[in-house]
VEXBA-567129 format. One record per residue: x, y, z of N, C-alpha, C, CB in turn. Coordinates in Angstrom, 2 decimals. Glycine has a CB too. Layout:
N
+---------+---------+---------+---------+---------+---------+---------+---------+---------+---------+---------+---------+
|     nxx |     nyy |     nzz |    caxx |    cayy |    cazz |     cxx |     cyy |     czz |    cbxx |    cbyy |    cbzz |
+---------+---------+---------+---------+---------+---------+---------+---------+---------+---------+---------+---------+
|       X |       Y |       Z |       X |       Y |       Z |       X |       Y |       Z |       X |       Y |       Z |
...
+---------+---------+---------+---------+---------+---------+---------+---------+---------+---------+---------+---------+
//
This chain:
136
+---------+---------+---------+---------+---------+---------+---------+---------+---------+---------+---------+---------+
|     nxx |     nyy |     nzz |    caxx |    cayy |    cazz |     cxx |     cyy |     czz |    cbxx |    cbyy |    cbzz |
+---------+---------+---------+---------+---------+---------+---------+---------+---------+---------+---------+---------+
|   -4.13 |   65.96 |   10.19 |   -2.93 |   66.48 |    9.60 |   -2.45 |   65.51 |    8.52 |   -1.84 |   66.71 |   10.67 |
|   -1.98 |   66.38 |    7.75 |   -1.42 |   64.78 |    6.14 |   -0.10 |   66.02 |    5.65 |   -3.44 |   64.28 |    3.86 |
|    0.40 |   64.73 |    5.17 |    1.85 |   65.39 |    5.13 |    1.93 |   65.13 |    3.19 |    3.38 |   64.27 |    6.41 |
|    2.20 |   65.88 |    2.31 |    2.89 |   65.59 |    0.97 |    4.14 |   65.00 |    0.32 |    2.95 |   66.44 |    0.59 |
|    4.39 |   64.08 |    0.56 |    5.52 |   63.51 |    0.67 |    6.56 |   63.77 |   -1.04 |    5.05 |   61.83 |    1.14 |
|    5.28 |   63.70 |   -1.81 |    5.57 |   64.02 |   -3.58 |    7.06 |   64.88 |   -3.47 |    4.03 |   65.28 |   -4.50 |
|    7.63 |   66.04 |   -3.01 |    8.65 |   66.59 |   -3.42 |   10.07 |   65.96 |   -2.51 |    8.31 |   68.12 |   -3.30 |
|    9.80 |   65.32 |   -1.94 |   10.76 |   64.74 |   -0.85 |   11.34 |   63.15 |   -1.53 |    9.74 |   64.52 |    0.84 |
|    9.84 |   62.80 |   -2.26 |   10.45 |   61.43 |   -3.17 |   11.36 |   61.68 |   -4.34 |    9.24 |   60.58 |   -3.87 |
|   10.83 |   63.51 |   -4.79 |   11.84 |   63.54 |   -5.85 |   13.11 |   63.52 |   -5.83 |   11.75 |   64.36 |   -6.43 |
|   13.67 |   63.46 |   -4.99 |   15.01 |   64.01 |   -4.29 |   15.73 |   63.15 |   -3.39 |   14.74 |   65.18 |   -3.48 |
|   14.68 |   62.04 |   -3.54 |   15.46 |   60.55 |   -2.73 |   16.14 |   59.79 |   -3.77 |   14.28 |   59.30 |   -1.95 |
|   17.20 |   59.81 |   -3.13 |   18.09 |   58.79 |   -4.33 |   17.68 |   57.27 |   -4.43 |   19.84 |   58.71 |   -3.93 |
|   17.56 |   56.93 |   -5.35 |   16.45 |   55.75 |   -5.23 |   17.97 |   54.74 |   -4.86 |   15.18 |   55.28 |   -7.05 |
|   17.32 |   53.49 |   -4.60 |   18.04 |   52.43 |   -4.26 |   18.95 |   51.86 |   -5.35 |   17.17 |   51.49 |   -3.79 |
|   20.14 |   51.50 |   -5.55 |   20.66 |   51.06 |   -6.94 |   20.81 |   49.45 |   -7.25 |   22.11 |   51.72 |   -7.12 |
|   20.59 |   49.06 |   -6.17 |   20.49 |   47.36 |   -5.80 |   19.70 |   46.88 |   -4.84 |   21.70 |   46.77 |   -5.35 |
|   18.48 |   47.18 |   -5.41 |   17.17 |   46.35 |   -4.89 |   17.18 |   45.13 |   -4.28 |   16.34 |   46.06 |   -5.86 |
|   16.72 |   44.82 |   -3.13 |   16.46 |   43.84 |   -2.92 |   15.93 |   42.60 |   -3.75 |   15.98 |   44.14 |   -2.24 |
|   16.66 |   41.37 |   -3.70 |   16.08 |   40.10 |   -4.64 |   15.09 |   39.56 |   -4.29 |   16.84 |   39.02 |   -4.81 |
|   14.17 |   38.99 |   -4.93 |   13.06 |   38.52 |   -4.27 |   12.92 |   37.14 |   -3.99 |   12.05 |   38.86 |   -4.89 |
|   12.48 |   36.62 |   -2.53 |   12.96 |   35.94 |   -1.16 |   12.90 |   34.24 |   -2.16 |   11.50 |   36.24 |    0.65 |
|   12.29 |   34.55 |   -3.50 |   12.13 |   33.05 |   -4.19 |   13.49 |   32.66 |   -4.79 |   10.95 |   33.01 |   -5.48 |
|   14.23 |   33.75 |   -5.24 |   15.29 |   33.62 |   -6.21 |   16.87 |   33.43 |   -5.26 |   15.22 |   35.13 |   -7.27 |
|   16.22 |   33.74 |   -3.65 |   17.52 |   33.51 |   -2.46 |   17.36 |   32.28 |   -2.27 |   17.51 |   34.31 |   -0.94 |
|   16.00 |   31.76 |   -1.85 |   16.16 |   30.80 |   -1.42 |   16.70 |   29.65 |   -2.88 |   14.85 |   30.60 |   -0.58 |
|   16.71 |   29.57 |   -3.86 |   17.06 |   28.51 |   -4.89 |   18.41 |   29.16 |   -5.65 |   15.69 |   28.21 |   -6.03 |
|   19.10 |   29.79 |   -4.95 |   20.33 |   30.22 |   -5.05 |   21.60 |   29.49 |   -4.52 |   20.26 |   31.31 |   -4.57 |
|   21.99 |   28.68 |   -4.75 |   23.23 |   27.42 |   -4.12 |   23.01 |   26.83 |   -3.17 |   24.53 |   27.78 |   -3.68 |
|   21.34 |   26.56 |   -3.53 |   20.98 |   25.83 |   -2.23 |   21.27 |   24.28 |   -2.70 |   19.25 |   26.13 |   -1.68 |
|   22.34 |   23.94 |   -1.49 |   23.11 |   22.24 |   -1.41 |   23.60 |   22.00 |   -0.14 |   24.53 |   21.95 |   -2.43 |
|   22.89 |   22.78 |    0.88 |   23.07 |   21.87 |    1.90 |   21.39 |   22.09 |    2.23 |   24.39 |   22.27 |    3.17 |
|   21.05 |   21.45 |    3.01 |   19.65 |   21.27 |    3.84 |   19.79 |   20.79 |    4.90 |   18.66 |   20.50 |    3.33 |
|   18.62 |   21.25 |    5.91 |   17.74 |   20.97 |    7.69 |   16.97 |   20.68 |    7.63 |   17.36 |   21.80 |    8.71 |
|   16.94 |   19.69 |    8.69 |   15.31 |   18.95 |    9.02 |   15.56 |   19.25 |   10.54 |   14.96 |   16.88 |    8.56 |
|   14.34 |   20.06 |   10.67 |   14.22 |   20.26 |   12.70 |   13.01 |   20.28 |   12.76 |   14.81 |   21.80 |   13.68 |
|   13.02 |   20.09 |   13.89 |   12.13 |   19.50 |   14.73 |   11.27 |   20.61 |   15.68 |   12.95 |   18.48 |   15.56 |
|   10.13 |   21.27 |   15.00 |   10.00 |   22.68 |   15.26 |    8.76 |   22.41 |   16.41 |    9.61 |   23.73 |   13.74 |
|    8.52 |   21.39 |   16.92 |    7.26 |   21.13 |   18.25 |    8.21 |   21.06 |   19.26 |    6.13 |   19.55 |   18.25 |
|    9.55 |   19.95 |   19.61 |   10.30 |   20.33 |   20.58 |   11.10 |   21.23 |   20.77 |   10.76 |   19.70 |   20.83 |
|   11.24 |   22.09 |   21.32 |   12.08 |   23.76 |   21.29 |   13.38 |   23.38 |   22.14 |   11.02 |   25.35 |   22.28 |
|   12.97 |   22.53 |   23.02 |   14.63 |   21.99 |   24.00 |   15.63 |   20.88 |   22.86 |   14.05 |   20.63 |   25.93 |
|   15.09 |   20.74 |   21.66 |   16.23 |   19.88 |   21.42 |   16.62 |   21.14 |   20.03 |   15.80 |   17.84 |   20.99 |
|   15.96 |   22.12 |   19.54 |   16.89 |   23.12 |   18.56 |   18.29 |   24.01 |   19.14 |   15.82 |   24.32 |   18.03 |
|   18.44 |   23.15 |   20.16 |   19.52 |   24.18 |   20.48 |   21.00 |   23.59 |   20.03 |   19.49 |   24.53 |   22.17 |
|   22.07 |   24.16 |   19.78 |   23.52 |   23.67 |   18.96 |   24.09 |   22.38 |   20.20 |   24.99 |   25.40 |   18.76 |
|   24.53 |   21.71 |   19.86 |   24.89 |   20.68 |   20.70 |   26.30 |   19.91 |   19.82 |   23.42 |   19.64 |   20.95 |
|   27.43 |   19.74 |   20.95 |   28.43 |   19.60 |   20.54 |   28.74 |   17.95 |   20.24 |   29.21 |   20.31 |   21.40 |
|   29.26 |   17.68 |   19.27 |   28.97 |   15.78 |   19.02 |   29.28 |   15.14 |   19.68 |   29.46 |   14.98 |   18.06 |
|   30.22 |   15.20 |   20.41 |   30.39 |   14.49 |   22.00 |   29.39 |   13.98 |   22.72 |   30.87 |   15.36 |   22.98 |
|   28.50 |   15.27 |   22.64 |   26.83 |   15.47 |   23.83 |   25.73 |   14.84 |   22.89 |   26.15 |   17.60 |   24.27 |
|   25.73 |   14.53 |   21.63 |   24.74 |   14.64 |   21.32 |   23.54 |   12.91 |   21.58 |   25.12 |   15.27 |   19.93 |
|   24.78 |   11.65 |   22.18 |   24.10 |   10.82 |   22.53 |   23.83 |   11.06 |   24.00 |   24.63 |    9.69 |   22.16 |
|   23.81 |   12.17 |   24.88 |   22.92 |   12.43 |   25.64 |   21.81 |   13.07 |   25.67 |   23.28 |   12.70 |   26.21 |
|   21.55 |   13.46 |   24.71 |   20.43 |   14.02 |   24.18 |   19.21 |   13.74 |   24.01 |   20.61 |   14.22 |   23.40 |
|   19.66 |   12.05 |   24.20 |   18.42 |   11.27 |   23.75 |   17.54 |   11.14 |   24.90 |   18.75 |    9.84 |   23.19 |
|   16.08 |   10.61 |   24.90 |   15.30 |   10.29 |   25.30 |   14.22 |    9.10 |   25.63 |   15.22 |   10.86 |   25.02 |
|   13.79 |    9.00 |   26.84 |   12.99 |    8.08 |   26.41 |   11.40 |    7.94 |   26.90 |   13.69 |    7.01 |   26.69 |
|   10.33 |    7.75 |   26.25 |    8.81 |    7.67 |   25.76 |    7.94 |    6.87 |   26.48 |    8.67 |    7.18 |   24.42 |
|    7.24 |    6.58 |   26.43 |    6.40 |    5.16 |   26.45 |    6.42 |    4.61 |   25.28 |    4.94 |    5.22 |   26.79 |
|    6.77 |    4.97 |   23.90 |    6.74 |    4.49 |   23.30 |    8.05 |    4.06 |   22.12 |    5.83 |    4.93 |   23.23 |
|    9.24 |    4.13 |   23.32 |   10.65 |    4.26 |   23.08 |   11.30 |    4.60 |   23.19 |   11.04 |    4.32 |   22.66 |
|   12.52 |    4.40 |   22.52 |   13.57 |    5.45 |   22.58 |   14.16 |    6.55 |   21.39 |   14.61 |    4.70 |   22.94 |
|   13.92 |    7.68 |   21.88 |   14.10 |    8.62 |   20.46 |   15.56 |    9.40 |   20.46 |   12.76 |    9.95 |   20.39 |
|   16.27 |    9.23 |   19.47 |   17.34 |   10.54 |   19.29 |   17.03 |   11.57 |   19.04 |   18.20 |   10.53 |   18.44 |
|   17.89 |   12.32 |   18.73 |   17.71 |   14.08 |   18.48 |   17.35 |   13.82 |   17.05 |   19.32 |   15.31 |   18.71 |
|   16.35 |   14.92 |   16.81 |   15.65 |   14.83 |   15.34 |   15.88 |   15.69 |   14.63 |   14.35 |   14.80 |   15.23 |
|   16.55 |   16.77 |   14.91 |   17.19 |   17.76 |   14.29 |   18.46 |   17.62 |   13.23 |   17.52 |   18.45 |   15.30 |
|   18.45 |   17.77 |   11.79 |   19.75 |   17.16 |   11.01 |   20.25 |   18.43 |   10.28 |   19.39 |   15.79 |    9.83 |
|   21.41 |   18.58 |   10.48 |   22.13 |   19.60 |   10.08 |   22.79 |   19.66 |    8.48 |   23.11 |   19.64 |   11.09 |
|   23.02 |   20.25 |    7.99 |   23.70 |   20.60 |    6.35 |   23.91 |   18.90 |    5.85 |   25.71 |   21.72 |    6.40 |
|   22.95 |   18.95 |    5.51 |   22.83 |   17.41 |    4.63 |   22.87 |   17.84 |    3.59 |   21.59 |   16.40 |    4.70 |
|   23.52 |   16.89 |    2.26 |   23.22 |   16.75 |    1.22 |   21.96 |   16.66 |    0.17 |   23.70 |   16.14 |    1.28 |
|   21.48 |   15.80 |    0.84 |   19.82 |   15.33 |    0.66 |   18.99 |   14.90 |    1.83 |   19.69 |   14.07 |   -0.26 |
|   17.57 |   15.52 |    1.77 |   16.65 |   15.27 |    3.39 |   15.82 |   14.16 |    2.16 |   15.36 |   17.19 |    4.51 |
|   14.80 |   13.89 |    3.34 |   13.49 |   13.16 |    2.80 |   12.24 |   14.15 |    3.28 |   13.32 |   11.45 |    3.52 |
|   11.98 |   14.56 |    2.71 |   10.51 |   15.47 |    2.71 |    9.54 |   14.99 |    1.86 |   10.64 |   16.98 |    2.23 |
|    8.04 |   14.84 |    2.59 |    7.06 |   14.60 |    1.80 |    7.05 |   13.34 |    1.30 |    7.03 |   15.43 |    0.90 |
|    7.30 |   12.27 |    1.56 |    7.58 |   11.26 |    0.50 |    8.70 |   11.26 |   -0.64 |    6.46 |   11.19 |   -0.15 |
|    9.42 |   12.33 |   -1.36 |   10.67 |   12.58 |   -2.33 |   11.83 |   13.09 |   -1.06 |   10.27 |   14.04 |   -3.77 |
|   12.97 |   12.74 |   -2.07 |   14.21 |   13.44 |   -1.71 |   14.31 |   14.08 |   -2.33 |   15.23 |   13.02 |   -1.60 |
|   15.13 |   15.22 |   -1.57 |   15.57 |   16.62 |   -2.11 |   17.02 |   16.68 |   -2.47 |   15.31 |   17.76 |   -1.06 |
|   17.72 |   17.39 |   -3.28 |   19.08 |   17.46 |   -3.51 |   19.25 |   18.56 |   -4.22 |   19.65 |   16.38 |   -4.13 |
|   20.40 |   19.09 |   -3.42 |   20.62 |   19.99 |   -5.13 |   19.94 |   20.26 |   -6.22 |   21.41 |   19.54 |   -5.90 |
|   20.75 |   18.95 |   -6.97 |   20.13 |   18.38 |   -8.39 |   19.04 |   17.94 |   -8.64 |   20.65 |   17.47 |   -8.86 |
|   18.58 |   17.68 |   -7.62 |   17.26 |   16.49 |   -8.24 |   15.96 |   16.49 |   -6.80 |   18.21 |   14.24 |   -8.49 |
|   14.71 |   16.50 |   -7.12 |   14.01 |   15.91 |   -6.48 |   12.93 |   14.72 |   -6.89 |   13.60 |   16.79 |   -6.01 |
|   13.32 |   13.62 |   -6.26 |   13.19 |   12.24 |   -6.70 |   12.20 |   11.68 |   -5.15 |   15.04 |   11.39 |   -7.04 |
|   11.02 |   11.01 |   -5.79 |   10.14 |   10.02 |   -5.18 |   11.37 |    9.00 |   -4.50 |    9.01 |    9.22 |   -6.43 |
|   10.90 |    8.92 |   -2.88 |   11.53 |    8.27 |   -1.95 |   11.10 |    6.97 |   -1.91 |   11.42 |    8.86 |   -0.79 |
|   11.68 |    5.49 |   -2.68 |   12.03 |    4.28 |   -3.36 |   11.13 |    3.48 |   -2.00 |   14.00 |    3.94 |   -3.68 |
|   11.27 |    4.35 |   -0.33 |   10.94 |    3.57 |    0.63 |    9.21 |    3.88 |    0.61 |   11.85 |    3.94 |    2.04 |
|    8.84 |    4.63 |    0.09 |    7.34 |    4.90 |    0.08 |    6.31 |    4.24 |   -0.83 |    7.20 |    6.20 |   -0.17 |
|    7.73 |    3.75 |   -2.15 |    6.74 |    2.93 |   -3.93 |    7.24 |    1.51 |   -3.01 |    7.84 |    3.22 |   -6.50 |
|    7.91 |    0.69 |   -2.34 |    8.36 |   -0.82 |   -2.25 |    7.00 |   -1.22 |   -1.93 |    9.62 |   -1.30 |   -1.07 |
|    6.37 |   -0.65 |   -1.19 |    4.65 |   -1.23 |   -0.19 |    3.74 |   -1.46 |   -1.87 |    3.46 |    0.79 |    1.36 |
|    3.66 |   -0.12 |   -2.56 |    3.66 |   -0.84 |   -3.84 |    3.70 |   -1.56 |   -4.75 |    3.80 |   -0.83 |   -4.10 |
|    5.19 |   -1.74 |   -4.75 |    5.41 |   -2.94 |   -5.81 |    5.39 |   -4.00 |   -4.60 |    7.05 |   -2.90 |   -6.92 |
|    5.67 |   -4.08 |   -3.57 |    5.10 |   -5.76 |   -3.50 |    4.09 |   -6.12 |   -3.13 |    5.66 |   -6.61 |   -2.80 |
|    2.81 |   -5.16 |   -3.18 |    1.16 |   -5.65 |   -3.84 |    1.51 |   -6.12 |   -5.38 |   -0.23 |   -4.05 |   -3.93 |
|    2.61 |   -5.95 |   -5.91 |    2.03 |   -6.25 |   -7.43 |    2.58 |   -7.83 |   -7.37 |    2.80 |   -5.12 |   -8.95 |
|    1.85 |   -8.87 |   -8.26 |    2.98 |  -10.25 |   -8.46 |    2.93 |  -10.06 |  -10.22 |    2.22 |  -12.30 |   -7.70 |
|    3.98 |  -10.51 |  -10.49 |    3.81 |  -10.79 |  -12.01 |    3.33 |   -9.43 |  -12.81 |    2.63 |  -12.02 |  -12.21 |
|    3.32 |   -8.42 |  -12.48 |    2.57 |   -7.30 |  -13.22 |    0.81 |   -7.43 |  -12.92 |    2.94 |   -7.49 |  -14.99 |
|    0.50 |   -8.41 |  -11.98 |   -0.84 |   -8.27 |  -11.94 |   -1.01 |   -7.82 |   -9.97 |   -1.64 |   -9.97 |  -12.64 |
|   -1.90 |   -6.80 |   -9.80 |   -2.25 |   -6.34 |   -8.91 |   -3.38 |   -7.27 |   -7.45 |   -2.72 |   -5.28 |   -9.69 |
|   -2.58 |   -7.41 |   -6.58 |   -3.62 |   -8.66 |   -5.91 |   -4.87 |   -7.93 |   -5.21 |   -2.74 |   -9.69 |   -4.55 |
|   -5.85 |   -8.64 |   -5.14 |   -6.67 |   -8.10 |   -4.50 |   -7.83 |   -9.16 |   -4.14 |   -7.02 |   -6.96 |   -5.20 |
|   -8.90 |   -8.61 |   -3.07 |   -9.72 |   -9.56 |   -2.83 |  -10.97 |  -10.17 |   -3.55 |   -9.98 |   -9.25 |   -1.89 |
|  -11.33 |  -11.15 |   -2.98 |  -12.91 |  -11.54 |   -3.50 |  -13.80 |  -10.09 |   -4.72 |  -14.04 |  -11.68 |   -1.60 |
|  -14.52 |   -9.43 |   -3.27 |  -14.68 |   -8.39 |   -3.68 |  -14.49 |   -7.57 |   -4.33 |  -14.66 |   -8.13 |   -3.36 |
|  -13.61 |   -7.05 |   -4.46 |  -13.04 |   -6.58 |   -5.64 |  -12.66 |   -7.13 |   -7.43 |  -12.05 |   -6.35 |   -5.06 |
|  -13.04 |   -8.30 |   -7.33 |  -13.19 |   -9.27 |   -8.52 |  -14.32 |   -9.18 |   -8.54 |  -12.74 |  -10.66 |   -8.54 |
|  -15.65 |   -9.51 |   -7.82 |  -16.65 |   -9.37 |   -8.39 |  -17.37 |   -8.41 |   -8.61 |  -17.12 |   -9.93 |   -8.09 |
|  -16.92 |   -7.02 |   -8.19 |  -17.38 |   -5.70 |   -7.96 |  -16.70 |   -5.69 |   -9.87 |  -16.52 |   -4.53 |   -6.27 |
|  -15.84 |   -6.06 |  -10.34 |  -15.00 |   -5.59 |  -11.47 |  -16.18 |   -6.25 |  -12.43 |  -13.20 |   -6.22 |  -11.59 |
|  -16.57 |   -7.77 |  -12.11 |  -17.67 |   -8.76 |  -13.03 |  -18.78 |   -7.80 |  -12.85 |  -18.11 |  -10.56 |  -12.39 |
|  -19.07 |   -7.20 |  -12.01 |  -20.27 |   -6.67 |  -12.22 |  -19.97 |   -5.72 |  -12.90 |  -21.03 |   -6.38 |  -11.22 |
|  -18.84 |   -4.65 |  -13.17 |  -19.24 |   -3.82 |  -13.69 |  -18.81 |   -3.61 |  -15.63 |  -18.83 |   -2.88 |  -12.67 |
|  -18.51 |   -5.39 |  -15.56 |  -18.11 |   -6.05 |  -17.00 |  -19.95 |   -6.46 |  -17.44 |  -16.70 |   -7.84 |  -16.79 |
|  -20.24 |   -6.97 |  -16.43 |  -21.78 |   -7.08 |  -17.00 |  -23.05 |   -6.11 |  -17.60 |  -22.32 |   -7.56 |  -16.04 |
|  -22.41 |   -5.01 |  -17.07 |  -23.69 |   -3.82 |  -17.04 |  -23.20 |   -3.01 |  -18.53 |  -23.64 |   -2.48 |  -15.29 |
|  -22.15 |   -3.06 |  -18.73 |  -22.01 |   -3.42 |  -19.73 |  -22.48 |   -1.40 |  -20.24 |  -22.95 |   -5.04 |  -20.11 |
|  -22.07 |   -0.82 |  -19.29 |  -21.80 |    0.94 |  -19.47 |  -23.01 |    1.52 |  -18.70 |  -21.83 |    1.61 |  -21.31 |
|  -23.78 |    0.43 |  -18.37 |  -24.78 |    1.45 |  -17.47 |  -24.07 |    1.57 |  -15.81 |  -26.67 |    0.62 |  -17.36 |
|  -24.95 |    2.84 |  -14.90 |  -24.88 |    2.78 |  -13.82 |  -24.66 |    1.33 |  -12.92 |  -25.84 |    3.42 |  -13.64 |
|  -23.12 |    1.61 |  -12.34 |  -23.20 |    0.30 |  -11.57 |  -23.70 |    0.90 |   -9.66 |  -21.24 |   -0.64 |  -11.74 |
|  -23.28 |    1.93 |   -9.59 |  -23.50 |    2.34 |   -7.78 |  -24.26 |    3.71 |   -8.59 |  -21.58 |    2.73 |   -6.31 |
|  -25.33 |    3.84 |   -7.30 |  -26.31 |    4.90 |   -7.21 |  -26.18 |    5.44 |   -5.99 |  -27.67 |    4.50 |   -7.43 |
|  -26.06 |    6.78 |   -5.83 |  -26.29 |    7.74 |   -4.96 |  -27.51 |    8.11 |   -4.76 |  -25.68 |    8.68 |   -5.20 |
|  -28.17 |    7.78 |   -2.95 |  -29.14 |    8.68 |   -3.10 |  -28.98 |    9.74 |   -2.13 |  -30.38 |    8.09 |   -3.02 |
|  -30.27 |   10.56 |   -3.06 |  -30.08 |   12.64 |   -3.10 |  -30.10 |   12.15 |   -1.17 |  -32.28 |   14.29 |   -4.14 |
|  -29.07 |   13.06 |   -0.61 |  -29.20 |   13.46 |    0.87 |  -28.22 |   12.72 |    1.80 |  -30.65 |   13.16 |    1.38 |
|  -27.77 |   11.74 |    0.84 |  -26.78 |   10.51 |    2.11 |  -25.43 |   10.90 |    1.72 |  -26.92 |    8.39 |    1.85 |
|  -25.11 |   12.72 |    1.43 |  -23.94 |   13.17 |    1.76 |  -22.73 |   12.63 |    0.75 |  -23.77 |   12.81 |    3.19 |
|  -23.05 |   11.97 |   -0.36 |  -21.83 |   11.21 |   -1.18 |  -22.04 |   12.00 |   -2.21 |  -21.87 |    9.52 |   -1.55 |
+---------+---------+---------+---------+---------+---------+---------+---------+---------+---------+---------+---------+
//
């Protein structure tokens, strides 16, 4: 059985305010933000601030608070912060960075100095060879 639907669409009043599409909601006055904690399911539940240093827990490998953060200004995701305004590389992820550097020069070992002489000597030829089958 099949049904013709063609004269039944003519005669549907179409919609006059379409739905927006789910990209243009979500970046729509978005200025507050959540970070939860979506593996433990017993700590997403609303908890009143009174309660919430009972909440905590403890590990073998410590002691943890509730990890769930409510209408923040700015989270840390990914390595950047998020805001409103701006998403900016998180300053605590480049410091391990800059203090490998001294003086603008990058420290490093033995090895790596003479791996550099060698490949000042060859002077544009092949310095490392692959062979066919050992997967590199």
């Amino acid at each position: 059985m099949s049904i013709d639907y063609r004269q039944l669409n003519k005669v549907t009043i179409k919609n006059k305010y379409p739905f927006q599409r789910i990209e243009s909601l979500f970046d729509q006055d978005s200025s507050y933000f959540c970070k939860i904690d979506l593996r433990s399911g017993y700590r997403q539940l609303r908890v009143k601030e009174d309660n919430i240093q009972k909440i905590a827990f403890q590990t073998l490998y410590g002691h943890s608070d509730f990890k769930c953060e409510f209408k923040l200004r700015s989270v840390a995701f990914l390595g950047h912060i998020v805001s409103a305004k701006v998403i900016e590389v998180d300053q605590k992820k480049t410091n391990a960075l800059a203090e490998t550097t001294k003086g603008g020069v990058m420290v490093h070992n033995c090895s790596e100095s003479s791996f550099v002489s060698d490949v000042k000597a060859k002077k544009g030829r092949p310095v490392i060879y692959c062979v066919k089958g050992s997967g590199a």
